[in-house]
N, C-alpha and C positions, 0 to 999 in steps of 0.2 A: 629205540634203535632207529638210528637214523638210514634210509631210502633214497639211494640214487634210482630211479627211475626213468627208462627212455617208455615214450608214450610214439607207440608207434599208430598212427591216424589214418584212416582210409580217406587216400584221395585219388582222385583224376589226374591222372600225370600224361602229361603229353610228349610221345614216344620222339618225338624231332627227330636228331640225329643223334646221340647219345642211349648208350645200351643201357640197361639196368641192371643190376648185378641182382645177383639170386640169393637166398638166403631160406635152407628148408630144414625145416625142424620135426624131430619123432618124437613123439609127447613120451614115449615107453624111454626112447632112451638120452633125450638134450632135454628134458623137463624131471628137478629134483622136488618142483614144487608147483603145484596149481589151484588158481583159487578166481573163480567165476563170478561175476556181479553181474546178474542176469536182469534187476531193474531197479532203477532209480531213481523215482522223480523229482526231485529236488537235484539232482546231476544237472552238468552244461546240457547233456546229450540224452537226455531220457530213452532215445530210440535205438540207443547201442549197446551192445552188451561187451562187457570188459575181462579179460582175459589177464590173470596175472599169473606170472610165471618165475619160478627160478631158475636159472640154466645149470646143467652140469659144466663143471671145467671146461671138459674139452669143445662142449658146445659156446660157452660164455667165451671164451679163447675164440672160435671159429666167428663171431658173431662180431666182435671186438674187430677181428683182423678184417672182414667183408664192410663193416662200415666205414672206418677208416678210410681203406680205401676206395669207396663212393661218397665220402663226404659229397654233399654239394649234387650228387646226384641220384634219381632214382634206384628202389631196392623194393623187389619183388618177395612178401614175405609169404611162405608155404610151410604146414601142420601138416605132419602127415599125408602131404603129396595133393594136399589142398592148395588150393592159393586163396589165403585172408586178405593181401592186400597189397597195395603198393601205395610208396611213400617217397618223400626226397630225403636222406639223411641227413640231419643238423648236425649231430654231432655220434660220439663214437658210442656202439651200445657196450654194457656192462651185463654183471651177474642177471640181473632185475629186469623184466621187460610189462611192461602194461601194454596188449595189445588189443584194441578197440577197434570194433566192426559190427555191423548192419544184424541185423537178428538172423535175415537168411542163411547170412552166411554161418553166423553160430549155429543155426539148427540143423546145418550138414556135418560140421565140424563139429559137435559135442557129441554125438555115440562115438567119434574116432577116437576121442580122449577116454571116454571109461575102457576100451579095449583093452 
């Protein structure tokens, strides 16, 4: 089976004069599927932990139409009322999301996913 995959990357985005669009997701109910790589070393990034995810429709819908229209700009990504990370958008997200970030942040973020 082939995997379109947006790899969304924890970076420093510089606030300028352009907003960032939001984008928050319920692991209970925009997550049909999740699957954790907590360490890797042989990985690019041995010191992140990788968050895969499948979206439900109406989230994969929501996700689709929020990037689009930020192509090209900052997008604010929140779990459960977390904020994982901010990003610039390449391109438009799908079903499929690898979302990759800093361990801290995993270890506040992963009791809210077993809930």
């Amino acid at each position: 089976m082939q995997w379109k995959v947006a790899i969304l990357l924890l970076v420093t985005v510089c606030a300028g004069t352009s907003h960032a669009a939001d984008l928050d997701f319920s692991s209970a109910a925009d997550f049909t599927r999740m699957e954790i790589l907590l360490k890797d070393d042989q990985g690019a990034h041995p010191d992140l932990v990788q968050l895969s995810v499948t979206l439900a429709p109406e989230a994969a819908a929501r996700a689709k139409t929020t990037s689009r229209e930020a192509l090209g700009q900052p997008l604010n990504l929140s779990i459960n009322g977390q904020h994982v990370s901010t990003t610039t958008v390449h391109s438009e997200l799908g079903e499929l999301l690898r979302i990759v970030m800093p361990r801290h942040v995993a270890k506040s973020l992963l009791p809210t996913l077993i809930e």
